[in-house]
Residue, then its C-alpha position, 0 to 999 in steps of 0.5 A: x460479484x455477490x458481497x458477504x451478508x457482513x459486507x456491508x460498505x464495498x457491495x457495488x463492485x464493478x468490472x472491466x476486462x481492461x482500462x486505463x487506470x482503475x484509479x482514474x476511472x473512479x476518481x472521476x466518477x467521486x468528482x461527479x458524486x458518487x458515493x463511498x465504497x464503489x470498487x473497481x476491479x480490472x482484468x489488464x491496466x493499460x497505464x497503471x502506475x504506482x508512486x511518483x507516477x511510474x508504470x505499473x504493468x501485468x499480464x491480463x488475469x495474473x493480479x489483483x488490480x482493483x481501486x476503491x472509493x472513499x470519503x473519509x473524515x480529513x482528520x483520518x485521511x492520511x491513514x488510509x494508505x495504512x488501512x489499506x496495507x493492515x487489510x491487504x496483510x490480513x487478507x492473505x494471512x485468512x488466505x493461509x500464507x504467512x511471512x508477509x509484513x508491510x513495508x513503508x508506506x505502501x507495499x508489502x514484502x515476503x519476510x524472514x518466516x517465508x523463506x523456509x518454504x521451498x521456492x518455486x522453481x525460477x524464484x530463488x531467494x524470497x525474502x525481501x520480494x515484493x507482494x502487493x503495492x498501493x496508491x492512495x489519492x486525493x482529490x483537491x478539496x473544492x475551494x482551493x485554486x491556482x493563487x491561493x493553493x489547496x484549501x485546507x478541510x476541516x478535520x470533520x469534512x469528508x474528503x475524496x481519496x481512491x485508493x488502488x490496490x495491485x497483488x501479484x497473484x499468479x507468477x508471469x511466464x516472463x518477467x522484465x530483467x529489471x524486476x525479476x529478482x524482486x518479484x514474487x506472487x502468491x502462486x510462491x507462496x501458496x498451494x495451491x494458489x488462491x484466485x484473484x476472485x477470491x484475494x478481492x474477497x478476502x481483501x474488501x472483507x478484511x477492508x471493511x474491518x481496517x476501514x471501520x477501526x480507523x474510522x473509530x479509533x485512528x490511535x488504534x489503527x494507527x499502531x496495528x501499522x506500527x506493529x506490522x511495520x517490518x521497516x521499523x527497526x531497520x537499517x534504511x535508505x530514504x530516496x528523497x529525490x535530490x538526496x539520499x537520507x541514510x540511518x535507522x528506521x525507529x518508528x512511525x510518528x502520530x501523522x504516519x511519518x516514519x523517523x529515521x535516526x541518522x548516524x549523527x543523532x538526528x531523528x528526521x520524519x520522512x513524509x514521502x520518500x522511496x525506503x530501501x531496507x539494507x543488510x551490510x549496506x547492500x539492498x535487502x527488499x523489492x522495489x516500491x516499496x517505538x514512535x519517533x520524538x516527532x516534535x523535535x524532528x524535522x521533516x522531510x517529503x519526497 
């Protein structure tokens, strides 16, 4: 795949008809020193996976599966999960569909403006139905061990993160009863639909901007998110793992933490957890998946 002459950071990008995890294949090749920008672009994933380890499967040529090297400053490491999504919406917006926002931290969902559009036949409601997905990774700073734990970096040292990226291109003949209602590609929401090769093209150019902005401006990059955010505001449910956090989602704080205000008051920075957007107290959204007073918040981590 030639890059634009404007792309200058992603240029060597790399394919394979099949893989493990495209994930752990560049993983490994930054832990041997690689440097930043190589993407890895796979046909079929034979163990991809999303947050909290669950599998992650589709047909051989119907998504995007692609995963990205990088090294950013430790200072802004925590923010390229948000890079990826601000650049992953303007890529199918430069595509021409429209009505997709992001949900937090990692996927983006059809919203309200899409469901006008006639749905293909089998799809049904749209709304809520989830797109693309990501999976940022972090490599343990070197220096760290088994005694004293991960060794914190310095805010100016560059640390080791792949990040993937999986965008539901063409809709499967079949799909598994579990997700069926929850699924939705861009083939729904485009004609006619854009190829993979050209959603990869769309989406390192429009990465090459986010990534450069966060690079320079975290403030910056970090309310493009906000402003893109379509949890903020709503009513959610946090899957914390040994509980469920319930209340009003009101904004996502400096570190990239969403604040829930809960029905007593409380305002909670949630860290990591499984967010389900809910109408009437019923799920409103497919699967994951104002800033908060965060300095009077606790926090919670998933």
């Amino acid at each position: 795949m030639n890059a634009p002459a404007d792309r200058t950071r992603f240029t060597d990008v790399r394919r394979v008809e099949e893989t493990g995890s495209t994930n752990d294949d560049l993983m490994e090749l930054g832990r041997q020193g690689e440097a930043e920008g190589i993407v890895l672009a796979a046909a079929h994933q034979t163990v991809g996976r999303g947050r909290h380890g669950r599998r992650w499967t589709a047909p051989p040529g119907s998504s995007l599966l692609c995963s990205v090297l990088l090294r950013p400053p430790a200072a802004v490491a925590d923010l390229v999960t948000a890079a990826v999504a601000v650049a992953l919406q303007d890529a199918v917006t430069s595509l021409g569909v429209t009505g997709v926002g992001i949900k937090w931290p990692n996927d983006l969902i059809v919203t309200g403006a899409t469901d006008e559009r006639p749905p293909r036949p089998g799809h049904g409601h749209l709304v809520g139905r989830k797109l693309a997905g990501i999976l940022a990774e972090v490599d343990v700073p070197t220096g760290s061990s088994a005694a004293s734990g991960p060794r914190i970096p310095s805010d100016a040292e560059r640390v080791l993160v792949v990040v993937g990226a999986g965008v539901n291109v063409h809709t499967p003949d079949a799909l598994p009863a579990d997700i069926a209602d929850r699924f939705v590609a861009l083939d729904a929401l485009a004609a006619p639909a854009p190829s993979v090769d050209a959603v990869l093209a769309a989406y390192l150019a429009a990465l090459e901007a986010t990534y450069a902005g966060l690079l320079a401006d975290r403030q910056a990059l970090l309310d493009r998110w906000r402003e893109r955010c379509v949890t903020i505001g709503r009513d959610v449910r946090v899957d914390l793992g040994a509980r469920d956090l319930e209340g009003r989602a009101i904004g996502i704080d400096g570190r990239g933490r969403l604040v829930v205000r809960t029905d007593g008051g409380d305002e909670v920075a949630v860290a990591a957890g499984d967010v389900v957007h809910l109408v009437g107290g019923t799920r409103a959204d497919g699967p994951g998946p104002v800033p908060g007073k965060s300095g009077a918040s606790p926090t919670v981590s998933g």
